[in-house]
VEXDREN-2710 file (C-alpha; in Angstrom, 1 decimal):
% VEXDREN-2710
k/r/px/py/pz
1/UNK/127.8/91.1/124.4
2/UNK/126.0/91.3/127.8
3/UNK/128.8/93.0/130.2
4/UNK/127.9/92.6/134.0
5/UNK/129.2/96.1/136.1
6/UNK/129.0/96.5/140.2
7/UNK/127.6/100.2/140.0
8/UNK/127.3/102.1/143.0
9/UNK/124.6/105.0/143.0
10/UNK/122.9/107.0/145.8
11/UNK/119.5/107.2/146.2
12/UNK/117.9/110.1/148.2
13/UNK/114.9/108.4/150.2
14/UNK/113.0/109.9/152.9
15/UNK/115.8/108.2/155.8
16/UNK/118.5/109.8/153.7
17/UNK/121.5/108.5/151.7
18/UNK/122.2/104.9/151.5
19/UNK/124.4/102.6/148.6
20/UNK/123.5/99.5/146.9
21/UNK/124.9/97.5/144.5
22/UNK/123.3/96.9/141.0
23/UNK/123.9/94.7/138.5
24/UNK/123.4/96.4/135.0
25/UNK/123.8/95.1/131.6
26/UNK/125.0/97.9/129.3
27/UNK/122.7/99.1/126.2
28/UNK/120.2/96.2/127.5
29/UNK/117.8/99.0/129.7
30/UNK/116.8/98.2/133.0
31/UNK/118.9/101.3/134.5
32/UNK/116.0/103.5/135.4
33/UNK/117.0/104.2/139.0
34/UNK/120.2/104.4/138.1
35/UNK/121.6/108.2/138.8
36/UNK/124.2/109.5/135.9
37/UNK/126.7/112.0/136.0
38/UNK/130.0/113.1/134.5
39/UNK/132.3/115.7/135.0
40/UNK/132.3/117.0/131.3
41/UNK/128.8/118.7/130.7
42/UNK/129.1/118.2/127.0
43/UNK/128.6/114.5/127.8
44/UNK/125.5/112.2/127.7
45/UNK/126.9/109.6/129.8
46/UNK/123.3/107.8/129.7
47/UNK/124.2/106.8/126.2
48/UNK/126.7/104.1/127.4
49/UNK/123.2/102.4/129.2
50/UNK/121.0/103.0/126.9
51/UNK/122.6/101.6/123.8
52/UNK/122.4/104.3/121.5
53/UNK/126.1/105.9/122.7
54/UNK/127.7/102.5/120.5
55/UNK/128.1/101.4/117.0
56/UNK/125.9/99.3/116.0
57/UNK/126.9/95.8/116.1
58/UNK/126.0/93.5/112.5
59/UNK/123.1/92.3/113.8
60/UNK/121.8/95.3/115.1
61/UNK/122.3/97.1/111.5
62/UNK/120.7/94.6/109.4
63/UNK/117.8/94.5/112.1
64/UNK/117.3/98.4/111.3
65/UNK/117.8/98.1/107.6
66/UNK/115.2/96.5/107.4
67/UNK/112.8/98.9/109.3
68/UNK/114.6/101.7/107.1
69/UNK/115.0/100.3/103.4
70/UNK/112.7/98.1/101.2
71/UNK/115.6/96.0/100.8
72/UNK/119.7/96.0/101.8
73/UNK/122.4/93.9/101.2
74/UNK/126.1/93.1/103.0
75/UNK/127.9/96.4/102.2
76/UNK/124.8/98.2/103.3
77/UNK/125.2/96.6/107.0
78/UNK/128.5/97.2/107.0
79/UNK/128.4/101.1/105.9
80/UNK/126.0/101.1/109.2
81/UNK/128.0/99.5/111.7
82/UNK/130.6/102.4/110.5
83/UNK/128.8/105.2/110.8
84/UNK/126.1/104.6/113.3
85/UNK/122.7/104.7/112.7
86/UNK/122.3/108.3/113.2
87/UNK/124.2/109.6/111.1
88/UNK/123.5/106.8/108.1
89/UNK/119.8/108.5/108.7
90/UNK/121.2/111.9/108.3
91/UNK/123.0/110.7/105.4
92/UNK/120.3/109.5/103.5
93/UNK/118.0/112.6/104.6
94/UNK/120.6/114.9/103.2
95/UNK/121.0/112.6/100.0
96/UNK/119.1/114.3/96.8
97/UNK/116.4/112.6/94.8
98/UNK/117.3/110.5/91.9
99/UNK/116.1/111.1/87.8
100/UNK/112.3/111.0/88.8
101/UNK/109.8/108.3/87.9
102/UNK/108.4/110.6/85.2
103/UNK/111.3/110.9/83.2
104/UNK/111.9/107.6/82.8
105/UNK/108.4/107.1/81.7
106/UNK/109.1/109.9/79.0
107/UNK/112.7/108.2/77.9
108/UNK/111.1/104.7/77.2
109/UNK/108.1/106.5/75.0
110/UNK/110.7/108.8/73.4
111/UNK/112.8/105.2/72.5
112/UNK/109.6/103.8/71.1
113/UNK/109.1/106.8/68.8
114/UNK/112.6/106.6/67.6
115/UNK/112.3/103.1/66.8
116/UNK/108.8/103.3/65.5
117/UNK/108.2/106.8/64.3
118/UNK/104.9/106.6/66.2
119/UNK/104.1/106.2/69.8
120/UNK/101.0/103.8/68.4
121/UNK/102.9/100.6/69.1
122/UNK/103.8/101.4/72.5
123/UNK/103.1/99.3/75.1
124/UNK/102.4/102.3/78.0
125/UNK/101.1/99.9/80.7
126/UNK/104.6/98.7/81.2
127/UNK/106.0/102.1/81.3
128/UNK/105.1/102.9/85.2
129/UNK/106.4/99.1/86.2
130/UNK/109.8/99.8/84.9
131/UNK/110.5/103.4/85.8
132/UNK/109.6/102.3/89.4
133/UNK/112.3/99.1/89.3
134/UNK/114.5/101.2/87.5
135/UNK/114.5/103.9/89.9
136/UNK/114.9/101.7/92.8
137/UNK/117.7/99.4/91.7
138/UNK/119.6/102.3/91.1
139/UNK/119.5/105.1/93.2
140/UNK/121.1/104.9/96.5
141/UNK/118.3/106.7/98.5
142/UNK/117.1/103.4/100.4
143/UNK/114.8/105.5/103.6
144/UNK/113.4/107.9/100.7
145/UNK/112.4/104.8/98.6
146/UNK/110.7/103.0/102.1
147/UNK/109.0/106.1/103.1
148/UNK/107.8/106.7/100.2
149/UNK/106.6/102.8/99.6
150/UNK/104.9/103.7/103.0
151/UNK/103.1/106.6/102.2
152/UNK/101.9/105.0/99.0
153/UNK/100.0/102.4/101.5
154/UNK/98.1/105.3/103.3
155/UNK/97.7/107.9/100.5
156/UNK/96.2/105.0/98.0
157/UNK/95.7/105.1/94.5
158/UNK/95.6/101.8/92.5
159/UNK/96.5/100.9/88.5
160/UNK/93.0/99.0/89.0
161/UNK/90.8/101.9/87.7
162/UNK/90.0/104.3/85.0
163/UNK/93.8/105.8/84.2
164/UNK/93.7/104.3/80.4
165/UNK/96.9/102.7/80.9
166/UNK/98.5/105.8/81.5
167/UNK/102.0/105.1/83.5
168/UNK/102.7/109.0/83.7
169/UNK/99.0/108.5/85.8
170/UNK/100.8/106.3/88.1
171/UNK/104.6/107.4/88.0
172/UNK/103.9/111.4/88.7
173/UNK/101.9/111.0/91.6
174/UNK/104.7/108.4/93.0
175/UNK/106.9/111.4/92.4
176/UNK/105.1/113.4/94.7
177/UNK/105.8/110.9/97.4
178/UNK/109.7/110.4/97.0
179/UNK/110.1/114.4/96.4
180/UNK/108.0/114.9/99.9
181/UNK/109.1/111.5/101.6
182/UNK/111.2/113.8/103.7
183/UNK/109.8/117.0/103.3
184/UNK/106.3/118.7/105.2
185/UNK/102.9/116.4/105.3
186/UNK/101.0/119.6/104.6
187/UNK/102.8/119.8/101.3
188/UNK/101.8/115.8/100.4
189/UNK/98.1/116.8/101.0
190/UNK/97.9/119.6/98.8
191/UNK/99.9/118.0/96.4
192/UNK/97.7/115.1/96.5
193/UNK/94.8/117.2/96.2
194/UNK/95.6/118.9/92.9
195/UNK/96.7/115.3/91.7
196/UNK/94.7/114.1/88.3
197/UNK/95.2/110.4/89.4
198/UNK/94.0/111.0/92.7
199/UNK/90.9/113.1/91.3
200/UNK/90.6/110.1/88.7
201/UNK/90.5/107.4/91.6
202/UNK/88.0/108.7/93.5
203/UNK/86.1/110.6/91.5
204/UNK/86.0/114.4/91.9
205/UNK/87.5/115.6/89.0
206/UNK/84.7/117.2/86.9
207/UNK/82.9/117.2/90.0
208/UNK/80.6/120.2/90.2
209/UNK/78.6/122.3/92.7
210/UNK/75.2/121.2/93.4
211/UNK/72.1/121.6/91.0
212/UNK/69.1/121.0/93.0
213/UNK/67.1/120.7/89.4
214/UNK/68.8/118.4/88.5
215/UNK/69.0/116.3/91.2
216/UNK/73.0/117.0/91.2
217/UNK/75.3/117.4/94.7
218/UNK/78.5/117.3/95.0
219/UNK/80.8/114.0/94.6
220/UNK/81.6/112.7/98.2
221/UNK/84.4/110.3/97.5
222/UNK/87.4/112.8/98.5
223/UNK/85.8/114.5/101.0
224/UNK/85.2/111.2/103.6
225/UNK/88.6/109.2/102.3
226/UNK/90.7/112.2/103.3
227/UNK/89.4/112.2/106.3
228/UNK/88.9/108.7/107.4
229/UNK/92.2/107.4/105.9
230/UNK/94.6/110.0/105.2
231/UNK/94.6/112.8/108.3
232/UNK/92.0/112.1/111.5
233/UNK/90.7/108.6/111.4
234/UNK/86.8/107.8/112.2
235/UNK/87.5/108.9/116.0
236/UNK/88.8/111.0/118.2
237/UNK/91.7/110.2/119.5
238/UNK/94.3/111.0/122.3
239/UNK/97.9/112.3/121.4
240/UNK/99.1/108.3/122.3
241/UNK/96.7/107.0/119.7
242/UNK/94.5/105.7/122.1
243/UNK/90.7/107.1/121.6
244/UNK/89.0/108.8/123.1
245/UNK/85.5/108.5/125.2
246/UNK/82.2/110.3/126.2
247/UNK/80.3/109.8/129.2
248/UNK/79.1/106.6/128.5
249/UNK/82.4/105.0/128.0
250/UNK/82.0/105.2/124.3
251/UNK/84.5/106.4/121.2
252/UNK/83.9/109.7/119.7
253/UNK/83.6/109.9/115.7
254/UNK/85.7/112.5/114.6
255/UNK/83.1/113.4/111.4
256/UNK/79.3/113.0/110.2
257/UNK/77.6/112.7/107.6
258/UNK/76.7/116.5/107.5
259/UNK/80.6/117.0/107.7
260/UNK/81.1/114.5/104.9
261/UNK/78.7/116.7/102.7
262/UNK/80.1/120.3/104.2
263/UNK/83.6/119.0/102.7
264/UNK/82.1/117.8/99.6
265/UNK/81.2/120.9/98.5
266/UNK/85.6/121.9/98.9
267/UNK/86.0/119.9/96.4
268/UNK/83.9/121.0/93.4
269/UNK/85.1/122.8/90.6
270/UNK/88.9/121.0/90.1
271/UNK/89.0/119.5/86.6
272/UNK/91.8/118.8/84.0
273/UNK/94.0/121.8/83.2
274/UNK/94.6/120.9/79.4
275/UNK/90.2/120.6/79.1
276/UNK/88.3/122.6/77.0
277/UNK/85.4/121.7/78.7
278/UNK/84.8/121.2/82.5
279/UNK/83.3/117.5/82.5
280/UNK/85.5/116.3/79.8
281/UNK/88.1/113.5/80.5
282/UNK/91.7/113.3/80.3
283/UNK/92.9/113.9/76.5
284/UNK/96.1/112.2/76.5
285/UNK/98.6/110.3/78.8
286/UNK/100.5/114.0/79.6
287/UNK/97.2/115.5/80.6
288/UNK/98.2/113.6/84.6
289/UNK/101.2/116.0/84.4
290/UNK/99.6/119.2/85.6
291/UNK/97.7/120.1/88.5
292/UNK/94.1/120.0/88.6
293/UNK/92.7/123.6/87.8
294/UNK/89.6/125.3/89.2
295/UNK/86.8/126.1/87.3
296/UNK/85.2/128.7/89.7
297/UNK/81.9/128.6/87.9
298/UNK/81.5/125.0/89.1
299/UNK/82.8/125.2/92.4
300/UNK/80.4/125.5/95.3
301/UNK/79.7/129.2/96.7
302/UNK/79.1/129.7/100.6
303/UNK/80.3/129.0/103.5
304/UNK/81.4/126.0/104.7
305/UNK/81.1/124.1/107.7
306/UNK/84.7/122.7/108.7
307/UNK/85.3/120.6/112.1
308/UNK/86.0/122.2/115.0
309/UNK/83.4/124.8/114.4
310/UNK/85.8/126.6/111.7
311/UNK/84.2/127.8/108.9
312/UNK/84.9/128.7/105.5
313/UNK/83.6/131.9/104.6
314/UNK/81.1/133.0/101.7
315/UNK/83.4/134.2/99.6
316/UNK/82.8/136.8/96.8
317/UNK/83.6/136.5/94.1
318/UNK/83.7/132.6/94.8
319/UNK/87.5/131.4/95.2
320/UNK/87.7/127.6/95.3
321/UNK/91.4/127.4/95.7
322/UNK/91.3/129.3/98.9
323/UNK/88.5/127.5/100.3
324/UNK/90.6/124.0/99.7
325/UNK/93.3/125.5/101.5
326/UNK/91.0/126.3/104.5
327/UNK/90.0/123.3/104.4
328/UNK/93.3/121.7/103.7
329/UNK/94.4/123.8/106.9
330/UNK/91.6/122.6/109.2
331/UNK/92.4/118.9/108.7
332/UNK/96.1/119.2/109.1
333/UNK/96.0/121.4/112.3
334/UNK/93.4/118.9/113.7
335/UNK/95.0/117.0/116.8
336/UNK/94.5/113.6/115.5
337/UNK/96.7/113.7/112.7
338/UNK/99.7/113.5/114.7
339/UNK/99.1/110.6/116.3
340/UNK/97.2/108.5/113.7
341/UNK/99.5/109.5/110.9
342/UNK/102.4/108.9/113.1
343/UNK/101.0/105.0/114.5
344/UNK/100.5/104.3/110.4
345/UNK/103.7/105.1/109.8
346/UNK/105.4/103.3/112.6
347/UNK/103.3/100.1/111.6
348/UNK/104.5/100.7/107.9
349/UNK/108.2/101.1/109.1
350/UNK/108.4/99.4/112.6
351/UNK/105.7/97.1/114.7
352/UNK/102.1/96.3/113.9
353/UNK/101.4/96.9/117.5
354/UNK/103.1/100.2/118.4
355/UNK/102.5/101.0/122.5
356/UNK/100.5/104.2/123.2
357/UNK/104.1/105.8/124.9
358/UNK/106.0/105.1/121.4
359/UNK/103.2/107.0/119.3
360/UNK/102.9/109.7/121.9
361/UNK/106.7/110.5/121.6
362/UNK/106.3/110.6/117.3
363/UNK/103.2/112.5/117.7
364/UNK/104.7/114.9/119.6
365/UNK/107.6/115.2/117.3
366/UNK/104.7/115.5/114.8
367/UNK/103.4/118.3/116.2
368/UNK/106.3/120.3/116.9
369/UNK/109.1/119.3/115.3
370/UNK/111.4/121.1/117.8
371/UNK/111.6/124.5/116.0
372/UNK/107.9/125.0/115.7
373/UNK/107.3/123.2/112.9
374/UNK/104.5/121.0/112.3
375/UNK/104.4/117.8/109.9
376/UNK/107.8/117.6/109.2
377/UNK/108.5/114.1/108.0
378/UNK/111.8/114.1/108.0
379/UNK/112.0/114.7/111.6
380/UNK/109.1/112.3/112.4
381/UNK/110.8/109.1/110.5
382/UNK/114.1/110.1/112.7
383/UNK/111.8/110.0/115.7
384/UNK/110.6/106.7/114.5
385/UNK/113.5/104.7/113.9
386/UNK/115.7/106.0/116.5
387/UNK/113.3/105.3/119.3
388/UNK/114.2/103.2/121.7
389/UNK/111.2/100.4/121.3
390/UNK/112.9/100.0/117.5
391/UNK/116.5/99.4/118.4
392/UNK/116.3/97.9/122.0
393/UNK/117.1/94.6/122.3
394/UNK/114.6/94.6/124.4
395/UNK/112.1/94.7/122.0
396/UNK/112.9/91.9/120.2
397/UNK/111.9/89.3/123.3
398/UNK/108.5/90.9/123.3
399/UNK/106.2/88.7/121.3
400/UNK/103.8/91.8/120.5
401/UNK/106.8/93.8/119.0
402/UNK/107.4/92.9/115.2
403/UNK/105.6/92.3/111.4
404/UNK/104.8/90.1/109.1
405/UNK/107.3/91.4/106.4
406/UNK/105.1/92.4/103.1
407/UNK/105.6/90.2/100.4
408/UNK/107.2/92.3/98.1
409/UNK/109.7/94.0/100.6
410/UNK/110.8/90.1/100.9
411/UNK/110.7/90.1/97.1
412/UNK/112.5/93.3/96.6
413/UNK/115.1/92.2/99.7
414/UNK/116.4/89.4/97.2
415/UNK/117.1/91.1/94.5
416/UNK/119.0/94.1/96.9
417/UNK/120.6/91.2/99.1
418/UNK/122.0/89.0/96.3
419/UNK/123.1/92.6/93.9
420/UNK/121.0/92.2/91.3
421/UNK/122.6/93.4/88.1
422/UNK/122.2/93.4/84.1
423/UNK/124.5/93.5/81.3
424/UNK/123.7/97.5/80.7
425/UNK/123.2/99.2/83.8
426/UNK/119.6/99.5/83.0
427/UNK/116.8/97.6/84.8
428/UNK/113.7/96.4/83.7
429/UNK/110.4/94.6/85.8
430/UNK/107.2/94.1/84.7
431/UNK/107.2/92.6/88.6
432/UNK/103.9/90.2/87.2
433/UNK/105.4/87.4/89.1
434/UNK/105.4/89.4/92.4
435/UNK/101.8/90.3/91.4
436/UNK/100.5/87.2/90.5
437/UNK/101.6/85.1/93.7
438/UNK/100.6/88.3/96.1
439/UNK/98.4/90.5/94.1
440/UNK/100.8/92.9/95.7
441/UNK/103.2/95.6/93.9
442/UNK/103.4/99.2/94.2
443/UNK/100.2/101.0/93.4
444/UNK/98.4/98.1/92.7
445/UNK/95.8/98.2/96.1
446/UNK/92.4/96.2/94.9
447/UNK/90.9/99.6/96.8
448/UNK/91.5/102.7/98.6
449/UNK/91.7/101.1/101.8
450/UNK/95.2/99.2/100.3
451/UNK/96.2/95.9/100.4
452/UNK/95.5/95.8/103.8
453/UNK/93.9/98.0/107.1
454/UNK/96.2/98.6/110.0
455/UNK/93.3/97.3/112.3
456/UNK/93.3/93.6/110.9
457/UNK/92.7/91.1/113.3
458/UNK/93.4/87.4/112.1
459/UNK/91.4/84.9/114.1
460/UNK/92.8/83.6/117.1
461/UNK/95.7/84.4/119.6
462/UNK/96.1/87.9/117.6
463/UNK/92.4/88.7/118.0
464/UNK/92.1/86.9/121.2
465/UNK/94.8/89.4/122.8
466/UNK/93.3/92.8/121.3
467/UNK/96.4/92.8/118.7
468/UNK/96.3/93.6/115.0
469/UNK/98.5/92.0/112.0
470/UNK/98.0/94.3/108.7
471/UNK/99.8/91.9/106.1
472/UNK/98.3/89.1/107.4
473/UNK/94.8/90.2/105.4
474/UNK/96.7/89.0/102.3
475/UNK/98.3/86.2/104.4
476/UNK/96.2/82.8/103.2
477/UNK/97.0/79.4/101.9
478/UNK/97.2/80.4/98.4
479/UNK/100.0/83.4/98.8
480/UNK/102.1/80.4/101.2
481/UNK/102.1/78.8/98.5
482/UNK/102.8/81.4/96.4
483/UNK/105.4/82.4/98.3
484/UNK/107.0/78.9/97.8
485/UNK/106.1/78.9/94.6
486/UNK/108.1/82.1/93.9
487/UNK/111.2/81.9/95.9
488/UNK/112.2/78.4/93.9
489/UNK/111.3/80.5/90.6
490/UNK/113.2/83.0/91.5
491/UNK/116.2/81.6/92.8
492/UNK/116.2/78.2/91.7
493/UNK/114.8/78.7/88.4
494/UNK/116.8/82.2/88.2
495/UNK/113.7/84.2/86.9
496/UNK/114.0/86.9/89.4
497/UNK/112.6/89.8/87.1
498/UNK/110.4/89.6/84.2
499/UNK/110.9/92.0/81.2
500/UNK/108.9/92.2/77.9
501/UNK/108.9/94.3/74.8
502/UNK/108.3/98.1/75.2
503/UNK/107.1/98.8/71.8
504/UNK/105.2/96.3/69.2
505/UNK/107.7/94.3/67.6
506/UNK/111.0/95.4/69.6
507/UNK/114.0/92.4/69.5
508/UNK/114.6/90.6/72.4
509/UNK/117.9/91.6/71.7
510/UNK/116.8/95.0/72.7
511/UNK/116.4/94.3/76.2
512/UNK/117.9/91.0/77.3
513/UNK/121.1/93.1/78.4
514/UNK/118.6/94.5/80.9
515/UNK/117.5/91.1/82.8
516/UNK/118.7/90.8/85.7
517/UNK/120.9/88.2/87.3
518/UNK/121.4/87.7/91.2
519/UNK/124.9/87.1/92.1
520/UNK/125.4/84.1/94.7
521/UNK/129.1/84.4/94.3
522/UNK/130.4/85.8/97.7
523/UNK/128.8/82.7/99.3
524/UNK/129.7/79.9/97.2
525/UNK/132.9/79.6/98.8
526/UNK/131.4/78.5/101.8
527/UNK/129.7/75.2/100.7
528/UNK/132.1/72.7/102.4
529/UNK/130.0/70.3/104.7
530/UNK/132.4/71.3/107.4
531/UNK/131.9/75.2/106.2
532/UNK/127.9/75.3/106.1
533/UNK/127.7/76.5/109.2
534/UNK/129.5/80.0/107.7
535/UNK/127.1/80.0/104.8
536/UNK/124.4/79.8/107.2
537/UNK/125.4/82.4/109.9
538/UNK/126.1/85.0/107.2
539/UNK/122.8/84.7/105.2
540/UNK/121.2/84.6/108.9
541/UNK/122.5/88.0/109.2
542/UNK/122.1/89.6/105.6
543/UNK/118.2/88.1/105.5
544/UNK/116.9/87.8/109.4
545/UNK/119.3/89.7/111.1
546/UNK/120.6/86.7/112.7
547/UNK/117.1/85.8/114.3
548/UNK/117.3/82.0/112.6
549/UNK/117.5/79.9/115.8
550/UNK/119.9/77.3/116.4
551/UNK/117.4/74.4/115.6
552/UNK/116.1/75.9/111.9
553/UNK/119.6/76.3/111.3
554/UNK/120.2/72.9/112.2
555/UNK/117.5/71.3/110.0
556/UNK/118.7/73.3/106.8
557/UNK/122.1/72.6/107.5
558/UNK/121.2/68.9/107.5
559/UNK/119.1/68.9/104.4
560/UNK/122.1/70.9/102.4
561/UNK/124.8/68.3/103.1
562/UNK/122.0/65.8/101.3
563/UNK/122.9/67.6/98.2
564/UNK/126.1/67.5/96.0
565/UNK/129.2/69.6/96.7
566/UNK/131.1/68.6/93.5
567/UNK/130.6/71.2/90.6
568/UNK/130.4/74.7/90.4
569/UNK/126.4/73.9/89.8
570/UNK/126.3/72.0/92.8
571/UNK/127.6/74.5/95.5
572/UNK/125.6/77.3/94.1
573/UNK/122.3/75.2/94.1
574/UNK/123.5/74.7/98.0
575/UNK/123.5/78.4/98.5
576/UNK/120.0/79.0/96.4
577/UNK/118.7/76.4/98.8
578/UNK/120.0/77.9/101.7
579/UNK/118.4/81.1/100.9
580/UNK/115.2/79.3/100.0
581/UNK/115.2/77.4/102.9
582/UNK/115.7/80.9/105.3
583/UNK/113.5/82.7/103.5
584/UNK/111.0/79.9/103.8
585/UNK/111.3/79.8/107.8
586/UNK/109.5/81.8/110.5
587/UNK/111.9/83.5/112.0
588/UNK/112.6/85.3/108.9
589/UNK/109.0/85.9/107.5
590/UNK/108.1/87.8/111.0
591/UNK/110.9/91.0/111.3
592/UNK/111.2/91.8/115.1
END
């Protein structure tokens, strides 16, 4: 609610004091001039102006759900009007991590070899898909699961490539990414790093120094995607993102070719820790459970030539694992990463179009993360969702603020929204319907540059105003349709999920306890023709954070009351077509 207040404030001008009356609306900005003071200095008076001294209204909580969560239903939005978003932030950053993705993956191979007395029959390409589901439909650590969905999109690996069908491949290094989601970016790189999956996926596992008889240098792979996509970006760039020129008006690259070659020999010498030989391959699915170890007679001697003009020094005897650090150390401390990491993860979280002023105050947090500490990302998403571009209302007038919401964060928003739920507690999703409308699901990217670049420019107004869209790269006329398509099959048709065997042979009976079911219950009771209008205001809130307008609300109102309201069939159809229909629009597909 707008409230209109007569304040009276003094402003010191060079003729002296004079008053004026102002007309302010509270929480709604546009008090800049304004002077604020109270008598209690433990006060911050300029939070009853700003907005962020209230509660969040319903609205305003679903609107931040779902910049914070992949997905969020009722109760959600009404846990954050309680407690404020704040503190539902520091909630979930104190929260700990659930029974990781790898264990899972080991409980469904040890239930095949107790049903089979062999792990020969199991079906291990289904093993990743449902420890992720699993994981996420039932743990309550919604920001952990979105950052780490977000840093999944920058720090790419993909099932499309050479892991054998290995899910510990794909579930252990998503493990890295929920245990770190909050914890120091520095940590994530090295971790990465030592990763088999991520030595697998592009290529320097096994990857030895050079052999100029043989005609043999080092793999370059890791050397220019760490760079490029994962810590500096191809130029230099200003702490607000924006990039930096020479003399001539032109951006400067950040790297070279010779630096793409210097950092290519960093990573030699890193091969499989359970190998008996140093160019062999993995020997089993368990071998992507440990590090990557170095095999200093492979790794390139010398020095190094890092950016910046640091160097790594001729070490001797030759220690490969220290020069990876240096080098590890000089990308991290480089000044770009603040504010390139920080605009990826605000367009992950927040806006495709983040201003220079919003990534300079998360860079800066970046940087320094108000103890001295740099890359904390638990302070950095904090400085990213409780900025005030993300929660102004403000923001939500200005046509360059917003997203195209990813196609599976609107497929994983039904099953949150609606309380999926099975029969035993457990949850199972091969998530092939997701897949095959979108060619989207996690970890699934048809390259290292993910399903999308952050610089996308569709053709037309976007491009034509300098803007980028992200998701709309995967944005044509087949995934509309697809998106159609899968809404009625997953709400009309009620195949939200789809589950198969896990071993050769298993029972449906096995599993069908574990397919879920949406419940449309809460809303059925609102079906009445002279009741719609209830249905549709609180699905406007839990879906689009009430952002349906008046007019789409008025057109699917009018095509509901063409349906039956007799049966118990009827008035849920009404509700699954009310979701479709919302789901469907606009308003809800772009989240401003």
């Amino acid at each position: 609610m707008r409230i209109s207040l007569c304040l009276y404030f003094f402003l010191v001008f060079s003729i002296g004091l004079w008053c004026q009356p102002d007309t302010v609306v509270i929480g709604f900005g546009g008090f800049e001039s304004v002077a604020i003071s109270s008598s209690d200095p433990a006060s911050n008076p300029r939070s009853t102006l700003d907005q962020s001294g209230y509660l969040p209204n319903e609205n305003a909580a679903a609107r931040f759900l779902s910049q914070a969560t992949l997905g969020y239903s009722l109760s959600n939005i009404v846990e954050v009007t309680h407690t404020g978003i704040e503190d539902w932030i520091d909630a979930q950053l104190a929260m700990p991590i659930g029974t990781d993705l790898t264990s899972i993956v080991q409980g469904y191979l040890d239930e095949t070899f107790s049903a089979l007395g062999t792990y020969d029959g199991a079906s291990r390409y289904l093993y990743w898909e449902y420890s992720w589901w699993q994981y996420h439909m039932t743990n309550d650590d919604l920001l952990r699961q979105r950052v780490a969905m977000a840093l999944s999109e920058i720090l790419v690996i993909s099932e499309k490539s050479n892991f054998g069908n290995s899910a510990f491949a794909l579930a252990d290094y998503y493990d890295i990414l929920l245990r770190n989601a909050f914890g120091n970016y520095r940590d994530i790189l090295q971790e990465v790093t030592y990763h088999p999956s991520m030595g697998v996926y592009l290529t320097y596992t096994g990857n030895p120094k050079t052999d100029v008889s043989q005609n043999r240098y080092p793999d370059e792979n890791y050397a220019r995607e760490i760079m490029q996509l994962f810590t500096i970006g191809l130029f230099e760039l200003n702490n607000d993102g924006t990039r930096k020129l020479d003399g001539e008006g032109q951006p400067i690259p950040t790297y070279d070719n010779d630096d793409i070659s210097e950092y290519s020999k960093v990573f030699t010498g890193l091969t499989w820790a359970d190998g008996n030989w140093f160019f062999g391959g993995a020997r089993n699915d368990t071998s992507y459970l440990s590090d990557l170890v170095m095999w200093e007679e492979y790794h390139e001697p010398g020095v190094k030539n890092l950016l910046r003009g640091e160097q790594i020094p001729d070490r001797n005897p030759v220690d490969g694992n220290a020069d990876i650090s240096d080098a590890l150390d000089n990308l991290f401390n480089h000044p770009n990463v603040g504010p390139f990491v920080s605009k990826l993860l605000i367009q992950r979280l927040v806006t495709s179009n983040p201003s220079p002023a919003y990534i300079n105050r998360v860079a800066n947090v970046f940087n320094d993360n108000g103890s001295g500490v740099r890359g904390d990302m638990a302070a950095v998403i904090k400085a990213i969702l409780l900025d005030e571009v993300a929660n102004n209302c403000n923001s939500a007038d200005d046509d360059t603020f917003g997203k195209l919401r990813e196609p599976f964060i609107r497929y994983f928003h039904i099953n949150k929204a609606f309380n999926a739920s099975t029969l035993s507690g457990e949850h199972k999703n091969v998530m092939r319907s997701i897949e095959r409308q979108f060619n989207q699901k996690p970890l699934s990217a048809p390259s290292v540059f993910n399903f999308f670049q952050p610089d996308y420019q569709p053709i037309g107004p976007i491009e034509e105003r300098n803007l980028v869209a992200p998701e709309f790269q995967i944005t044509d006329s087949q995934t509309i349709t697809g998106w159609i398509n899968g809404l009625y099959e997953w709400l009309i048709n009620e195949e939200v999920v789809d589950v198969w065997q896990i071993y050769d042979g298993e029972p449906e009976s096995n599993y069908l306890d574990e397919v879920s079911s949406l419940d449309f219950s809460p809303h059925i009771i609102y079906t009445n023709d002279d009741e719609i209008h209830i249905l549709l205001d609180r699905l406007n809130l839990i879906l689009a954070q009430g952002r349906i307008t008046d007019s789409t609300l008025a057109i699917i109102k009018n095509a509901l009351i063409q349906y039956d309201n007799e049966s118990a069939e009827d008035k849920e159809l009404r509700v699954k077509l009310a979701i479709y229909l919302i789901m469907s629009s606009p308003e809800y597909l772009i989240n401003r």
